[in-house]
One Martini backbone bead per residue (centre of mass of N, CA, C, O) as a GRO file, in nm:
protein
  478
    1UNK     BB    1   0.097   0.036   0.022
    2UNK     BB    2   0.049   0.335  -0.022
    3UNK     BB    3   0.136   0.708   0.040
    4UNK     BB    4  -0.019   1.053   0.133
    5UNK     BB    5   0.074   1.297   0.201
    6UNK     BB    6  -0.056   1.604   0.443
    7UNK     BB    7  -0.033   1.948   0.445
    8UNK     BB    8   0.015   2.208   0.708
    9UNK     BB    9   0.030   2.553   0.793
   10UNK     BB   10   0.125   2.767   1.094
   11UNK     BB   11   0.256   3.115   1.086
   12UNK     BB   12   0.424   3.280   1.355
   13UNK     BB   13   0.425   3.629   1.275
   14UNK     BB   14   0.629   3.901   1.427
   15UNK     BB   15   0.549   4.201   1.448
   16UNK     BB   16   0.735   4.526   1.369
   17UNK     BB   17   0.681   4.674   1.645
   18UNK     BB   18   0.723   4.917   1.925
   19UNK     BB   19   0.449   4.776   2.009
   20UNK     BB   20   0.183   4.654   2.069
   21UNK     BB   21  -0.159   4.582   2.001
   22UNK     BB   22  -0.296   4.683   2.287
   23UNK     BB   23  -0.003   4.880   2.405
   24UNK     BB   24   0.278   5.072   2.435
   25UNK     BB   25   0.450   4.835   2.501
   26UNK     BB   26   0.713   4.718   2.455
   27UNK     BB   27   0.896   4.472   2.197
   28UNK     BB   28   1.207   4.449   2.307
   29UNK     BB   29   1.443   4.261   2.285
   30UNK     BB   30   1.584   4.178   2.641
   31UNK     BB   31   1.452   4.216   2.846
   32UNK     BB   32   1.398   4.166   3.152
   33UNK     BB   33   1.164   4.037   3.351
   34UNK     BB   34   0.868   4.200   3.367
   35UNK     BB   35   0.904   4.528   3.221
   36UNK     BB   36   0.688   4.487   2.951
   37UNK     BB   37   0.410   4.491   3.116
   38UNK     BB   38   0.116   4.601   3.132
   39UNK     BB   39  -0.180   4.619   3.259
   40UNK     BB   40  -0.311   4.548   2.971
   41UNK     BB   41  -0.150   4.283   2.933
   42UNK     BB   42  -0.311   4.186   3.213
   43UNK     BB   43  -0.598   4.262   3.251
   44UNK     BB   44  -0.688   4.440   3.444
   45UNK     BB   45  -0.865   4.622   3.569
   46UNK     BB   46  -0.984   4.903   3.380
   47UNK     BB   47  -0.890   4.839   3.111
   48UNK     BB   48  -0.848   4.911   2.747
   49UNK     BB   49  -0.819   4.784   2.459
   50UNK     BB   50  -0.566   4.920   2.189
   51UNK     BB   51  -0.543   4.926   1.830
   52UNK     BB   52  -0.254   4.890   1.646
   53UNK     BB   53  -0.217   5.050   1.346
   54UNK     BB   54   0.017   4.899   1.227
   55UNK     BB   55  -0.109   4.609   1.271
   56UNK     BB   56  -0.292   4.674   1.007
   57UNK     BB   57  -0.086   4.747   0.802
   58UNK     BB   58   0.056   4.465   0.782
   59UNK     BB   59  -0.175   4.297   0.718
   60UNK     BB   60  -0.237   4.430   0.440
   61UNK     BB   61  -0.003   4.385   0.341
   62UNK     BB   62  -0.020   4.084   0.323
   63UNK     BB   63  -0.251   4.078   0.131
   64UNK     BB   64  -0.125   4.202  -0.110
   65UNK     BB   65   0.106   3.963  -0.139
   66UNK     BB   66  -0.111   3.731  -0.155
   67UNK     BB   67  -0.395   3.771  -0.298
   68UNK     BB   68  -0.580   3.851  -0.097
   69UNK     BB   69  -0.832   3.904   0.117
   70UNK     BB   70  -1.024   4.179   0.260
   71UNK     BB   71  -1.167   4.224   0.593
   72UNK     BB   72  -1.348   4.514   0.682
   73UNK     BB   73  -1.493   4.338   0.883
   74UNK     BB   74  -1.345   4.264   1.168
   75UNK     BB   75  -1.283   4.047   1.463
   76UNK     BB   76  -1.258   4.030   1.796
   77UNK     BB   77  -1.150   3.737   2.055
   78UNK     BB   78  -1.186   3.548   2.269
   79UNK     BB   79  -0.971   3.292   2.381
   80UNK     BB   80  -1.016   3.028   2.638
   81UNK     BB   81  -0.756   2.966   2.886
   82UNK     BB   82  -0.514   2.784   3.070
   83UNK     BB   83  -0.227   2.919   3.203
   84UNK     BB   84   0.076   3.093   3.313
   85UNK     BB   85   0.162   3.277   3.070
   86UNK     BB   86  -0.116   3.392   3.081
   87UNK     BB   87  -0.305   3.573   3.231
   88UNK     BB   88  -0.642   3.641   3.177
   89UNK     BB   89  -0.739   3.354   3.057
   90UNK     BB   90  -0.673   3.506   2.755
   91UNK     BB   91  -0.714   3.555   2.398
   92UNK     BB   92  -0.654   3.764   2.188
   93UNK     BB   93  -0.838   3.737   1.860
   94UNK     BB   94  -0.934   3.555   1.561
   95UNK     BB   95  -1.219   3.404   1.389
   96UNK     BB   96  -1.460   3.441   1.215
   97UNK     BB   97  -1.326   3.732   1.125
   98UNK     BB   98  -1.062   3.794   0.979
   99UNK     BB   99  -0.851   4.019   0.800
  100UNK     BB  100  -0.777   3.785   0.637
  101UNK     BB  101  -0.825   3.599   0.352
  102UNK     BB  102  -0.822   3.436   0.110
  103UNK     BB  103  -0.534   3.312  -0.092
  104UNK     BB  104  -0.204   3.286  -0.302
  105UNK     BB  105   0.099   3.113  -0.418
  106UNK     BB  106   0.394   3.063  -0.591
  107UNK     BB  107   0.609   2.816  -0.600
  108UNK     BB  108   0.915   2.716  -0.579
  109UNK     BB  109   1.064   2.395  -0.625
  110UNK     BB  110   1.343   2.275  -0.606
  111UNK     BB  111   1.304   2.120  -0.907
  112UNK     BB  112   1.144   2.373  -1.038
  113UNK     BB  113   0.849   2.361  -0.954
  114UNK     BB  114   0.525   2.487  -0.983
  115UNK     BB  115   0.314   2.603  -0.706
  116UNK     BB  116   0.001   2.613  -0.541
  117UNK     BB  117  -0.072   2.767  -0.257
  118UNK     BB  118  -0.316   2.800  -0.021
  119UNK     BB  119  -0.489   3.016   0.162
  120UNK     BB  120  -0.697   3.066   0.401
  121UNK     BB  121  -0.564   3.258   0.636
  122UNK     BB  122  -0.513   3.577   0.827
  123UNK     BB  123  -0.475   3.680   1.165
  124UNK     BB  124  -0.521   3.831   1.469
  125UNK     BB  125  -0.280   3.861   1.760
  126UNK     BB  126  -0.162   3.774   2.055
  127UNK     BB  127   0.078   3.676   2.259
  128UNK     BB  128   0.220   3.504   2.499
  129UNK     BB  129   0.425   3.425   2.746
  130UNK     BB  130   0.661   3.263   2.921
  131UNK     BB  131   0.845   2.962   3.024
  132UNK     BB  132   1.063   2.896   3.278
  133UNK     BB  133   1.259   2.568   3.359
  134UNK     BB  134   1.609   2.680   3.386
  135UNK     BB  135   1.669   2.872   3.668
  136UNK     BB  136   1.499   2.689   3.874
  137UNK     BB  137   1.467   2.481   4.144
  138UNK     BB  138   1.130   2.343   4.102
  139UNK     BB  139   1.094   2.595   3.887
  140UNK     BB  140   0.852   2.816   3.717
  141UNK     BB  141   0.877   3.065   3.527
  142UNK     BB  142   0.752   3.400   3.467
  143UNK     BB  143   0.722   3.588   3.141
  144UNK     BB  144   0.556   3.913   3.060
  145UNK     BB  145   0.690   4.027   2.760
  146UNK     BB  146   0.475   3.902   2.547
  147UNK     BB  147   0.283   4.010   2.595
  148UNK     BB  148   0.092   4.139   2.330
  149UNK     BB  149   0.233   4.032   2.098
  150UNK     BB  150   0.214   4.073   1.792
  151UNK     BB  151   0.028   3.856   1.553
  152UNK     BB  152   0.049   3.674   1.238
  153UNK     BB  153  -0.164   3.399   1.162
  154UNK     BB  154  -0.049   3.169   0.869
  155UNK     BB  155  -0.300   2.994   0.683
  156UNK     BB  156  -0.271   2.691   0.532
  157UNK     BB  157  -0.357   2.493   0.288
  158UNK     BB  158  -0.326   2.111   0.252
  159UNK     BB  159  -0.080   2.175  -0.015
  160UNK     BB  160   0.106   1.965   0.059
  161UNK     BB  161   0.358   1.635   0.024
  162UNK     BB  162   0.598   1.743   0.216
  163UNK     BB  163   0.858   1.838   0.371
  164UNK     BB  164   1.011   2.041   0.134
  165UNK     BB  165   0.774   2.186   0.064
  166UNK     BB  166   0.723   2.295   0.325
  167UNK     BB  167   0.993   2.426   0.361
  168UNK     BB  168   0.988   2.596   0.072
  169UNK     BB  169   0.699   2.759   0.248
  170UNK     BB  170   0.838   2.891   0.460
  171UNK     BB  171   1.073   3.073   0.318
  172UNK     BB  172   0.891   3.204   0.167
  173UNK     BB  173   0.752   3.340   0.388
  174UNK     BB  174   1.060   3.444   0.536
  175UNK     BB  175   1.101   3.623   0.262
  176UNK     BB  176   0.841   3.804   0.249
  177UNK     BB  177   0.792   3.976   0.543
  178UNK     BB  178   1.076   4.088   0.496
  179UNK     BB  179   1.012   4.218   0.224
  180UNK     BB  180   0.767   4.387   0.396
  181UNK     BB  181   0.815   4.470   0.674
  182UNK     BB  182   0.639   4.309   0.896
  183UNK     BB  183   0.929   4.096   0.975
  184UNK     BB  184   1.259   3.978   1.092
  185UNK     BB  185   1.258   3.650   1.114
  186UNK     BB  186   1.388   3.577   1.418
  187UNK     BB  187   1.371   3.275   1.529
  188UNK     BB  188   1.568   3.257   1.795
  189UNK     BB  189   1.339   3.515   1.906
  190UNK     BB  190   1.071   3.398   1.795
  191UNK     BB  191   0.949   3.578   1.502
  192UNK     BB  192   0.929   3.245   1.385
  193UNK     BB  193   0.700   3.028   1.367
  194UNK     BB  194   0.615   2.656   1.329
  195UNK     BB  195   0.302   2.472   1.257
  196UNK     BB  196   0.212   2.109   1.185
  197UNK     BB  197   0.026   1.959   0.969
  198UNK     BB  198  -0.012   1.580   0.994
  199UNK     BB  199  -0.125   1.347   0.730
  200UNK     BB  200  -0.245   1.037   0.590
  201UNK     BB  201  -0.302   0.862   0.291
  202UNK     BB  202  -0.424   0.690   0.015
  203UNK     BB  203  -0.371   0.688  -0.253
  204UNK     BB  204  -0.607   0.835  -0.471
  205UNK     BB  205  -0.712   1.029  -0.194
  206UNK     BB  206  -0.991   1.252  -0.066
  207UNK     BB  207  -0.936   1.152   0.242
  208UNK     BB  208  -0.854   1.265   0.500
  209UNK     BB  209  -0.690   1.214   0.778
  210UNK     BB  210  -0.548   1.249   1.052
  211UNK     BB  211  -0.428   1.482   1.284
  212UNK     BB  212  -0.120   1.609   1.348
  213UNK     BB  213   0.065   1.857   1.553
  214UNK     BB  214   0.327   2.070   1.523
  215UNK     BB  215   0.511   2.261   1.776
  216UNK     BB  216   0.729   2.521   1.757
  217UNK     BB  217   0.857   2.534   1.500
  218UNK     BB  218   1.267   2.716   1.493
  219UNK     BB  219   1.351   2.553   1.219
  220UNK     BB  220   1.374   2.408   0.953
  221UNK     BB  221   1.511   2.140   1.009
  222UNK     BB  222   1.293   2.053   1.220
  223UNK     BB  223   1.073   2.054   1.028
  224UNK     BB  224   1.187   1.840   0.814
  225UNK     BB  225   1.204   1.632   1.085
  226UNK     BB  226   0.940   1.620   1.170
  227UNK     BB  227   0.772   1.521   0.980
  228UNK     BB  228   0.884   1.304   0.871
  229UNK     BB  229   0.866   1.144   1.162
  230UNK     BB  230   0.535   1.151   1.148
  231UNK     BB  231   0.502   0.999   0.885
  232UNK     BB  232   0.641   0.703   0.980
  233UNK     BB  233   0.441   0.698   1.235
  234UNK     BB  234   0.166   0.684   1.089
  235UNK     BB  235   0.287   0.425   0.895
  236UNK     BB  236   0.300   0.204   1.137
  237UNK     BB  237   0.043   0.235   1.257
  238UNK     BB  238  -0.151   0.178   1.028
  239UNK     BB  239   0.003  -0.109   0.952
  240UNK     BB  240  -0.078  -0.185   1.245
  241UNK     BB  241  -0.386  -0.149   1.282
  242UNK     BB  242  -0.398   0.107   1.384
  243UNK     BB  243  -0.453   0.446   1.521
  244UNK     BB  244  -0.461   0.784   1.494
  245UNK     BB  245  -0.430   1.056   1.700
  246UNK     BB  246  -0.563   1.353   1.771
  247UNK     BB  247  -0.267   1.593   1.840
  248UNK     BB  248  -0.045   1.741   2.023
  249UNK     BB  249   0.317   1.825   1.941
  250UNK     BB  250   0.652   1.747   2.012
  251UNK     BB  251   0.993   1.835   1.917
  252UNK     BB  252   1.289   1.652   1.960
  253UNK     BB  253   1.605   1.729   1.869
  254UNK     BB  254   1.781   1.483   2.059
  255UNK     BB  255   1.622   1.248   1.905
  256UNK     BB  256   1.432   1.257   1.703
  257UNK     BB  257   1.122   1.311   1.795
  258UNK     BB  258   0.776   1.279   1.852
  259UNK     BB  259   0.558   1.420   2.101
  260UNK     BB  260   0.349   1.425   2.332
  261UNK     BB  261   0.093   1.688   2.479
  262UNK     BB  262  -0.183   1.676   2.352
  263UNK     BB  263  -0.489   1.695   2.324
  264UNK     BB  264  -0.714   1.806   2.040
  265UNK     BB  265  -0.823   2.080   1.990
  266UNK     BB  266  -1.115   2.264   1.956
  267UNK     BB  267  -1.311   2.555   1.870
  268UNK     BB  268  -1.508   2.460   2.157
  269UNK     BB  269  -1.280   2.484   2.408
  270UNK     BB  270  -1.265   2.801   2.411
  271UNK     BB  271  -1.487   3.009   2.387
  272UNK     BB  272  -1.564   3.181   2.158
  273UNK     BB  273  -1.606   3.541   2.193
  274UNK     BB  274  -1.632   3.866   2.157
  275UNK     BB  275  -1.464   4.149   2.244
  276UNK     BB  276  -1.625   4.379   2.431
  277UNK     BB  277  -1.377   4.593   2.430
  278UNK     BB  278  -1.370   4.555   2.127
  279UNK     BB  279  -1.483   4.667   1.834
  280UNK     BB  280  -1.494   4.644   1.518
  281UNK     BB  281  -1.306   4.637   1.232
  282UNK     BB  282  -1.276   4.902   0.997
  283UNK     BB  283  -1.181   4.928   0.622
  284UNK     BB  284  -1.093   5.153   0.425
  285UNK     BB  285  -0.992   5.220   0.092
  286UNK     BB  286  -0.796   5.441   0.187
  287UNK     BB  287  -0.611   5.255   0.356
  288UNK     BB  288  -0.549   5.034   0.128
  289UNK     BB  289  -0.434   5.267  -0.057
  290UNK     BB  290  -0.226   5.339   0.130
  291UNK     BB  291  -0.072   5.055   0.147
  292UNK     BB  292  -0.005   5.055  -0.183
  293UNK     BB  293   0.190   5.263  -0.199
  294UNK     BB  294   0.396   5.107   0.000
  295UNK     BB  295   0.452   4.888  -0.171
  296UNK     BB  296   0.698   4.665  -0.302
  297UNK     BB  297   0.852   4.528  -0.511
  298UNK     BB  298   0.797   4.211  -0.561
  299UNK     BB  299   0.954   3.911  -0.608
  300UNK     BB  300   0.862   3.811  -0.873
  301UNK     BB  301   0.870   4.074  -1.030
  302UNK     BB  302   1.164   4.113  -0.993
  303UNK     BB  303   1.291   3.832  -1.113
  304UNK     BB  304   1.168   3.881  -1.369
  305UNK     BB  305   1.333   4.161  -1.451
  306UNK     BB  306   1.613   4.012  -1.385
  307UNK     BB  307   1.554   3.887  -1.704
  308UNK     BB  308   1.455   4.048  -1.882
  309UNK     BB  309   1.620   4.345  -1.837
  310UNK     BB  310   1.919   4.224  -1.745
  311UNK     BB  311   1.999   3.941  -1.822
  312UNK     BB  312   1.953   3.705  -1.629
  313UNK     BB  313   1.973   3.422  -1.471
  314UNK     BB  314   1.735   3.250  -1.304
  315UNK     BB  315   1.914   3.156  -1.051
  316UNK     BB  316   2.030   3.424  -1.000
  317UNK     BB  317   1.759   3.614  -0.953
  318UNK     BB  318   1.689   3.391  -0.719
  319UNK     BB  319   1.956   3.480  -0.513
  320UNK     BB  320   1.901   3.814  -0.528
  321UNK     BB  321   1.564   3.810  -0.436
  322UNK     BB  322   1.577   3.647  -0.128
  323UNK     BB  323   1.615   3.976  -0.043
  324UNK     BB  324   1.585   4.245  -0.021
  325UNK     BB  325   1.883   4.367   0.051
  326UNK     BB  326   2.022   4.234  -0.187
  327UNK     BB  327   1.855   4.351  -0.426
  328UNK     BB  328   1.943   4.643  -0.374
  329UNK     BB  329   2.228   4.615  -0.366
  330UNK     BB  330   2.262   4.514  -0.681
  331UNK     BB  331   2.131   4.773  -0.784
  332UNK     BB  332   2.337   4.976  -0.688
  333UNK     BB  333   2.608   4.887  -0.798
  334UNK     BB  334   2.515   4.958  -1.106
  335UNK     BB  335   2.446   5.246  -1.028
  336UNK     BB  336   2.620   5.496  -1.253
  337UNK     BB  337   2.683   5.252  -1.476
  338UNK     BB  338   2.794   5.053  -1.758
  339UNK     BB  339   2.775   4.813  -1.714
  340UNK     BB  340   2.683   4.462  -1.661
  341UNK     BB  341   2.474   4.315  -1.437
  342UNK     BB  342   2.614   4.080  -1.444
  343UNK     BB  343   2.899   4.170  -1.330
  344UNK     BB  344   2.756   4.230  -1.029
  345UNK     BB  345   2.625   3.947  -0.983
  346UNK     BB  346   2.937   3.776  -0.987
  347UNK     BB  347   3.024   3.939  -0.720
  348UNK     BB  348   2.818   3.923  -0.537
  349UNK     BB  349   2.793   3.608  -0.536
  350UNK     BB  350   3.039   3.569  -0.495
  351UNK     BB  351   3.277   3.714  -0.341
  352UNK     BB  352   3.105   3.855  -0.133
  353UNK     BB  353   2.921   3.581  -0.046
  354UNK     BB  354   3.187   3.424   0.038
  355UNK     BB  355   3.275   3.603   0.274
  356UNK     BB  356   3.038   3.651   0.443
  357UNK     BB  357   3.044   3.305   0.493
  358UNK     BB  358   3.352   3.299   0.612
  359UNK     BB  359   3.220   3.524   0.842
  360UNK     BB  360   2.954   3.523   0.928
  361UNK     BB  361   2.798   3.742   0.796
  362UNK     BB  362   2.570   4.026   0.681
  363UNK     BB  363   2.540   4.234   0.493
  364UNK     BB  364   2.473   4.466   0.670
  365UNK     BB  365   2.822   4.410   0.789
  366UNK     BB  366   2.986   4.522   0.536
  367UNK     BB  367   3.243   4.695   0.438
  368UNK     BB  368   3.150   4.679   0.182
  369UNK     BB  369   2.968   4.927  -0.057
  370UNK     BB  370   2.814   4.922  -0.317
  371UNK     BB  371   3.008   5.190  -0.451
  372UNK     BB  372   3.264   5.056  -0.432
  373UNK     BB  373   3.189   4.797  -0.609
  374UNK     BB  374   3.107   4.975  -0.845
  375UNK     BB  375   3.395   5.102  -0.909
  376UNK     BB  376   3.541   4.825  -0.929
  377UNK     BB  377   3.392   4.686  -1.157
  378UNK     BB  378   3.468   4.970  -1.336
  379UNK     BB  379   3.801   4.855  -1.309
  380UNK     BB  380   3.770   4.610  -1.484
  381UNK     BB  381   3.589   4.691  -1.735
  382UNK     BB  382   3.825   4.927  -1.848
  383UNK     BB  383   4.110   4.783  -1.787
  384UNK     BB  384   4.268   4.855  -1.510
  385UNK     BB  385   4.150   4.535  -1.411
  386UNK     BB  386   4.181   4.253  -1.340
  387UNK     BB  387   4.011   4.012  -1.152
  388UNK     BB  388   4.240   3.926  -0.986
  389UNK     BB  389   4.286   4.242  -0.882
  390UNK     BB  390   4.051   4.284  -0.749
  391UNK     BB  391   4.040   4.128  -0.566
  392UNK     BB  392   4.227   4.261  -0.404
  393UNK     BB  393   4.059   4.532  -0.384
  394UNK     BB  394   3.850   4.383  -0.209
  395UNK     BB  395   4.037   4.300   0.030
  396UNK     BB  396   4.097   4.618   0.107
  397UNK     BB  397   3.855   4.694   0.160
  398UNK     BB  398   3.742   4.504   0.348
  399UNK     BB  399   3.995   4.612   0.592
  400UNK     BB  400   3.941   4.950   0.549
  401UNK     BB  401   3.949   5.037   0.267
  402UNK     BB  402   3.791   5.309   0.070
  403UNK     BB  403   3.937   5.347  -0.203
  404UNK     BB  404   4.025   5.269  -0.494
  405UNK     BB  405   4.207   5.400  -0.683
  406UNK     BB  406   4.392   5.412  -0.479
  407UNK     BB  407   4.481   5.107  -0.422
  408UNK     BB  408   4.599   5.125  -0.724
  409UNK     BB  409   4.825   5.311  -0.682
  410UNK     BB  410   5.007   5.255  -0.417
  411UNK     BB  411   5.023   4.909  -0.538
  412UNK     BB  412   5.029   4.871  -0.862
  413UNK     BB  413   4.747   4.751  -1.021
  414UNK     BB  414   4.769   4.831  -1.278
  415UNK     BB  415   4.735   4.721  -1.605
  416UNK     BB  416   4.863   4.559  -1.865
  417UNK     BB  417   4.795   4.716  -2.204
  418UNK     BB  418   5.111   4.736  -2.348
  419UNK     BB  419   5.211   4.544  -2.593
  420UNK     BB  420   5.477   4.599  -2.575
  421UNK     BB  421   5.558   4.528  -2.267
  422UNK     BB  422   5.435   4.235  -2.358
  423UNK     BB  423   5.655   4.158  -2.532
  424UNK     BB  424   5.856   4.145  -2.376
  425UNK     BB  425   5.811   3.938  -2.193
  426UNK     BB  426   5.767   3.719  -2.386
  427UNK     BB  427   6.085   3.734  -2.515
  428UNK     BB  428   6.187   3.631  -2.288
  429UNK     BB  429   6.033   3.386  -2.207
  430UNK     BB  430   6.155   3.233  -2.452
  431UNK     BB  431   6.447   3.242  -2.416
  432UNK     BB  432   6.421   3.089  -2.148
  433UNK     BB  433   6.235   2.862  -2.332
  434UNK     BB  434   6.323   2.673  -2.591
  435UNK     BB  435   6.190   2.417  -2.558
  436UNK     BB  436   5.877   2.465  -2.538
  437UNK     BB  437   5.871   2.619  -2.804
  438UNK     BB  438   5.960   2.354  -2.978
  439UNK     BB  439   5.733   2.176  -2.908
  440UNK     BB  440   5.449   2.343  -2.927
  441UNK     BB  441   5.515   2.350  -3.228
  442UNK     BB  442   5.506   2.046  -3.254
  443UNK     BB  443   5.211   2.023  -3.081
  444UNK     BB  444   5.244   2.122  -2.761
  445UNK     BB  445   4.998   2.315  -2.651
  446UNK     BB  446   4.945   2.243  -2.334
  447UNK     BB  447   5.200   2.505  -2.278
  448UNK     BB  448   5.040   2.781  -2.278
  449UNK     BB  449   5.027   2.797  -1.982
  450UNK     BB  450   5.270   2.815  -1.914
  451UNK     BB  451   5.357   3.098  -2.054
  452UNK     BB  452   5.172   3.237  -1.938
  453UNK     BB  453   5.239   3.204  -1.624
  454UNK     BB  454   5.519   3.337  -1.682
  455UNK     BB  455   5.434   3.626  -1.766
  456UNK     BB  456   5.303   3.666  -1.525
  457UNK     BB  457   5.489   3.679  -1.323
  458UNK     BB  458   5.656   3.893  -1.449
  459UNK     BB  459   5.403   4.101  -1.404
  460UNK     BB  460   5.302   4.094  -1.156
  461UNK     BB  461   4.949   3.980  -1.249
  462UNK     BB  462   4.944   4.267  -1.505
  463UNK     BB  463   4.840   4.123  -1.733
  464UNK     BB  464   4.655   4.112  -1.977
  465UNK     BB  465   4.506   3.836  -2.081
  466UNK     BB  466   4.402   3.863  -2.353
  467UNK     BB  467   4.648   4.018  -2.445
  468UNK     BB  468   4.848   3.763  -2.392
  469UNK     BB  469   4.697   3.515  -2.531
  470UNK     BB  470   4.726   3.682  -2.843
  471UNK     BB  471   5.028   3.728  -2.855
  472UNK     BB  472   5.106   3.399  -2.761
  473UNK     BB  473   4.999   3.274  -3.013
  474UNK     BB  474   5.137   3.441  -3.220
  475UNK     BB  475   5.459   3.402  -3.176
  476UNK     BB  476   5.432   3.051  -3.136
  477UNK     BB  477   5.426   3.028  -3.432
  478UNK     BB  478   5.662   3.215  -3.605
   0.00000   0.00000   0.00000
């Protein structure tokens, strides 16, 4: 018997306000515990909970971005449970009318194909408290800074089919909402977590298996470890003649393993309903078309244009549209410059991007700056400098030297393109190995490298190479 996965993601990214969703308080990551929390967060008697304005404009970019629905009239719920991390004993949420209704996505996957993974919805929420349970011997802190932080839980139609697929749509995710401004994306900080629905069915079959959910995956590598086990766990139970049980699991990275945490809440053990301290949200026109003023270029048709206006490789394209900030820089490089947009996309790619992976920093942290960048570059395309020689001053840059021309003039590393000064140097090196040159002659081409390599040696590594290896081609015939 075959079988077919079936997943669904919610993905929880935290709005990137500098206070909370309904009160003043900071949103700062790292402060002491319990120093960010405010009355309105604890739910006190006498408060108010009053809407961030941002937290709905942040809402809106993301349904434009995603081809979604905007519901003008919206409500929040009271979510009700209890947990020592809650204070008020609820969760303000939205239920039943969410701010984003359906979406699509166009995915690509590793293999190159285009799949649309469907929106169901996206809501606003606030985030609840943290429990911290080392720290204190026999005994769990709780930490109420995050309580009240802005999230939007964007839930995913059942449309993977993998973990590889789901992994995948989560990355698109996370290079989205940095796109659009709306999440710093910081995992580890918790400003992006993935809760998975996993069950398998009958390859073939319409109808759903059991689900169950995994809780608070908050690293891509966990999230498609964690799928991949759930799938082959649901596939022994079943095939050993036992029922899938629905349930809500956690993911232990140390074992390598979903274990259960609680039986699968459905949406009447929460007890939703209308908060009666918030009116309905109502959205009108002019809200609208002014966020959707303020949206950038989106990755997908940035990617196009950098197709098809700048003639890069589609490869290219999408590794340099990865996020804002590369396609950014990378438009920088070669802005007021002539050269041709592939040899930015060749440096920013390569030598910028080895660098950055080699010392493990953020473009954002790069000691050479776009404009550095795409000056190098206009004095290699004008025959100034080798691409060898290039690196060399990119070395420089890298270490906090600040101007090219400088740094090619100080070194002496002008290339030599002045055909007599190469010739001079050919025919020393010719007169230097004569066997070689009668070798070559006699028909053993593959010389042709050594000759090269003598040239540039003496040359020290400043001749044009173009030219160079058309003057020895021309000489080595006699």
């Amino acid at each position: 018997m075959t079988w077919e996965t079936v997943i669904g993601l919610e993905i929880h990214a935290q709005l990137a306000t500098r206070s909370k969703i309904f009160s003043a308080s900071s949103t700062a990551f790292g402060a002491e515990p319990n120093t960010q929390a405010s009355a309105v967060d604890l739910g006190l008697p006498g408060v108010l909970p009053v809407v961030n304005r941002d937290v709905v404009r942040m809402a809106v970019r993301f349904a434009l971005a995603t081809d979604a629905s905007i519901t003008r009239r919206s409500v929040f719920a009271r979510k009700n449970y209890f947990y020592p991390d809650l204070p008020k004993g609820y969760q303000i949420s939205q239920m039943a009318f969410p701010i984003v209704g359906p979406g699509r996505i166009s995915l690509t996957l590793p293999d190159g194909e285009e799949k649309i993974i469907g929106l169901t919805r996206a809501h606003l929420e606030e985030d609840a408290g943290k429990s911290v349970h080392d720290l204190f011997d026999g005994y769990t802190g709780i930490d109420l800074n995050r309580a009240g932080t802005p999230l939007l839980e964007i839930v995913s139609e059942p449309d993977m089919r993998s973990a590889a697929e789901a992994v995948a749509y989560a990355r698109y995710m996370h290079s989205l909402v940095r796109y659009i401004d709306i999440c710093d994306g910081n995992m580890q900080e918790g400003s992006f977590r993935c809760d998975a629905n996993v069950s398998i069915r009958q390859s073939g079959s319409n109808t759903l298996g059991t689900r169950t959910e995994i809780k608070n995956l908050n690293s891509f590598r966990f999230l498609e470890r964690a799928i991949e086990f759930e799938i082959e766990r649901q596939i022994d139970i079943v095939e050993s003649g036992a029922t899938v049980v629905q349930e809500t699991r956690l993911y232990d990275a140390d074992r390598d393993e979903t274990r259960s945490m609680r039986s699968k809440e459905e949406a009447n053990d929460y007890r939703y309903f209308p908060d009666p301290d918030l009116p309905p949200l109502v959205i009108d026109d002019d809200f609208i078309d002014a966020v959707r003023s303020t949206m950038p270029e989106l990755p997908a048709a940035r990617r196009a244009r950098f197709v098809e206006q700048l003639a890069l490789p589609p490869a290219d394209a999408q590794a340099l549209c990865a996020d804002r900030q590369t396609a950014d820089y990378f438009e920088a490089v070669f802005e007021n410059h002539s050269f041709a947009p592939r040899l930015a996309a060749n440096w920013v790619l390569g030598e910028l991007f080895a660098r950055m992976n080699k010392e493990n920093i953020p473009l954002a942290a790069s000691p050479v700056s776009s404009a550095q960048l795409g000056r190098l570059i206009e004095r290699v395309d004008d025959g100034t400098l080798s691409g060898k020689l290039g690196k060399q001053v990119f070395d420089a840059l890298w270490s906090g030297e600040q101007d090219v021309d400088a740094i090619i003039d100080s070194r002496g590393l002008k290339q030599i393109s002045d055909t007599g000064a190469i010739d001079t140097m050919i025919d020393a090196v010719m007169a230097d190995n004569p066997t070689q040159v009668a070798e070559y002659r006699a028909g053993k081409e593959k010389l042709l490298s050594f000759f090269v390599g003598a040239v540039m040696k003496a040359s020290r590594g400043k001749a044009n190479p173009a030219q160079l290896n058309q003057l020895l081609r021309e000489r080595l015939k006699g």
